[in-house]
N, C-alpha and C positions, 0 to 999 in steps of 0.2 A: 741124364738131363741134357747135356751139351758137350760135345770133346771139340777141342782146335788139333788140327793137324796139321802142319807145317803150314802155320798163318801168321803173314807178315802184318804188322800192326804200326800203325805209326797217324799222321794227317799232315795237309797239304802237303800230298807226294812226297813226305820222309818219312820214312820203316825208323821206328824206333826200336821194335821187337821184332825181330826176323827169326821165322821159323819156330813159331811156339805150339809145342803140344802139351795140351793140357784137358783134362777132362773134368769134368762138375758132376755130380750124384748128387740124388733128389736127400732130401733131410740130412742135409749135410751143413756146418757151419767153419764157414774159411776165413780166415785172415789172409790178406795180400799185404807182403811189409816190404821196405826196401828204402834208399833214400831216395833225395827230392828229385825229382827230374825225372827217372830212369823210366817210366813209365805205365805205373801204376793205376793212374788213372783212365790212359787211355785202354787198358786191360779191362778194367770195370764198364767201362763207355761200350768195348765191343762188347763184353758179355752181354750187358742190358739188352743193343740192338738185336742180340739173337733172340734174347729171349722178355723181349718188352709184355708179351700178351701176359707174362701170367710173373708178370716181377713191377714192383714200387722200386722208384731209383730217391735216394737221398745223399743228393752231390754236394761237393762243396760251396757253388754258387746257389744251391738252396730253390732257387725260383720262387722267391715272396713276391707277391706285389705290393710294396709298397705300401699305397692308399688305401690298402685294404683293409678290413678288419683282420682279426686272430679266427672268426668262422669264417669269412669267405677263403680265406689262404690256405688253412684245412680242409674245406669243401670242395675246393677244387680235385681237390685227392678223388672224390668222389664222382666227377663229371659226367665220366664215360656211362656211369646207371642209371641214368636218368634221360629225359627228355630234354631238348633246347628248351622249350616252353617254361617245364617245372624249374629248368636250372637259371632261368631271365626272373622268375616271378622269385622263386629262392633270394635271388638278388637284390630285388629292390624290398621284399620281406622275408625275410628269414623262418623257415617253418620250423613248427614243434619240435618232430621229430629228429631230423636232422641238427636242432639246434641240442637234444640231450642229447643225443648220440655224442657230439662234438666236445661239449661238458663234460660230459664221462671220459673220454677219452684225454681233453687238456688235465684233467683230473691226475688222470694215470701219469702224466708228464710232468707231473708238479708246475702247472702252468696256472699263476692263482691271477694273472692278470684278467681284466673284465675283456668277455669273447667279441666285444664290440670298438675294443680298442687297434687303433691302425698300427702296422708291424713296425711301421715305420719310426714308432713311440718305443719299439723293444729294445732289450740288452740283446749283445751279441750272443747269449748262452741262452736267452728264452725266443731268441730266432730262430735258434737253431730245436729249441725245442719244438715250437709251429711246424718248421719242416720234419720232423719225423713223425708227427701227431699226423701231418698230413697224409705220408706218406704208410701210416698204418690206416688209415681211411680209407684208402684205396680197395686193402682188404685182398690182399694179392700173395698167393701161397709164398713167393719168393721177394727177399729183401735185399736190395743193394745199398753199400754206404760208402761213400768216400769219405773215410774220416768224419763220421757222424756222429760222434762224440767230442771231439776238438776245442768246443767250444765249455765245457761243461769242466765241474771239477768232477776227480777219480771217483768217488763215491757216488755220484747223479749220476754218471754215464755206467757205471755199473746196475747201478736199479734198471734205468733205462735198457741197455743191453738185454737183462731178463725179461722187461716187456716186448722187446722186440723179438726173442726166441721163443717168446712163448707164444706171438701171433703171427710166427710164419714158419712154415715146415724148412726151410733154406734159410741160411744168411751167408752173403758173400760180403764183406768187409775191407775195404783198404784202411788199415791204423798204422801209426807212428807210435804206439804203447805195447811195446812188445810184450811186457808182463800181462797185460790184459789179453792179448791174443794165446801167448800160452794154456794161459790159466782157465778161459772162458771159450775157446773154440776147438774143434777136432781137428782142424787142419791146417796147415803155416805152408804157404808160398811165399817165398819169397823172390820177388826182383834183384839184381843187380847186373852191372854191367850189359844191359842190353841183353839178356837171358834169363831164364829158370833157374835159379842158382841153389836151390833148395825148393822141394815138396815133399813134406812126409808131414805124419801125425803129431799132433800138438804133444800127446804125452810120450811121444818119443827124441824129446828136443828141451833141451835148456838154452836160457841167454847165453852161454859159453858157443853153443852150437851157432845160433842167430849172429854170434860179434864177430863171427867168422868170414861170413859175407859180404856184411856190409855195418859203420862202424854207430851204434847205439848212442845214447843219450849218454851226459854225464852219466846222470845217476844209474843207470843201467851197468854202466862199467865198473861203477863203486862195485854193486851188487855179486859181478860175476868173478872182479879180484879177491 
């Protein structure tokens, strides 16, 4: 799907990651962990740009607008299949179709707020639900997330998780839940120190291996002592 070979990664003109090789395979699901700063983010940012035609991004600043409703913020997921015309007239009346579709889909997210309510009116865990609803509207074999679950308790973002693996052939992921990377992905990069500090198979790594790197959560460390 995509290899980096010695690609320096960073913005305004500072390399954050100098010299990363790294490769992606298609139906593949990865975890990128690591701590704050190191560059994890901007990892996922350049993934996307290579590969935006055929991948949904759900980043941490989300892109809601606002004054919107919960279907227009969703339907933008969907822009690009449509006409200017149908997507202006969409806007000032919402069609049928597109409006079950959007139903069915905040369904799946446990999103029981009314689709005509402004984002602006949301909890910070049913915003972030809008943006992945959005972002599976899109309907795009590959999923990016930066911590797209963050906002969610563990058991929501786990159902969630399943709905998202089950509507894209890829998921690339940046978490801060190492258990859930373990447990629910095939493959753990991880960041530190401005490097690869680890890549290998989820079922061949425990959080003893991950605190090695770089240093986990309390309760992570209860776990592994």
């Amino acid at each position: 799907m995509l290899s980096l070979v010695d690609i320096d990664l960073g913005y305004n003109q500072q390399i954050i990651l100098p010299k990363i090789n790294l490769s992606f395979k298609e139906n593949e699901h990865v975890a990128i962990l690591g701590p704050s700063g190191v560059g994890k983010t901007t990892l996922l940012h350049h993934l996307y740009q290579q590969l935006s035609q055929q991948t949904c991004l759900c980043s941490q600043a989300r892109g809601l607008v606002d004054n919107l409703s919960i279907y227009h913020n969703v339907f933008i997921g969907g822009l690009a299949r449509y006409s200017r015309w149908y997507n202006l007239a969409n806007l000032l009346l919402p069609f049928n179709k597109p409006q079950q579709n959007i139903s069915a889909i905040c369904q799946q997210f446990e999103l029981t707020a009314p689709l005509h309510q402004k984002v602006s009116e949301l909890s910070g865990g049913q915003r972030q639900r809008v943006a992945l609803a959005r972002a599976l509207f899109q309907q795009q074999p590959v999923f990016m997330g930066d911590e797209p679950f963050s906002a969610l308790d563990p058991l929501m973002g786990l159902r969630l998780l399943y709905l998202i693996k089950q509507a894209h052939q890829s998921v690339i992921c940046v978490l801060h839940d190492a258990e859930l990377a373990l447990a629910h992905f095939d493959r753990i990069i991880v960041i530190s120190d401005g490097k690869v500090a680890l890549d290998d198979k989820a079922n061949q790594l425990t959080l003893a291996h991950l605190s090695q790197h770089y240093a986990l959560a309390d309760t992570v460390k209860n776990a592994v002592a």
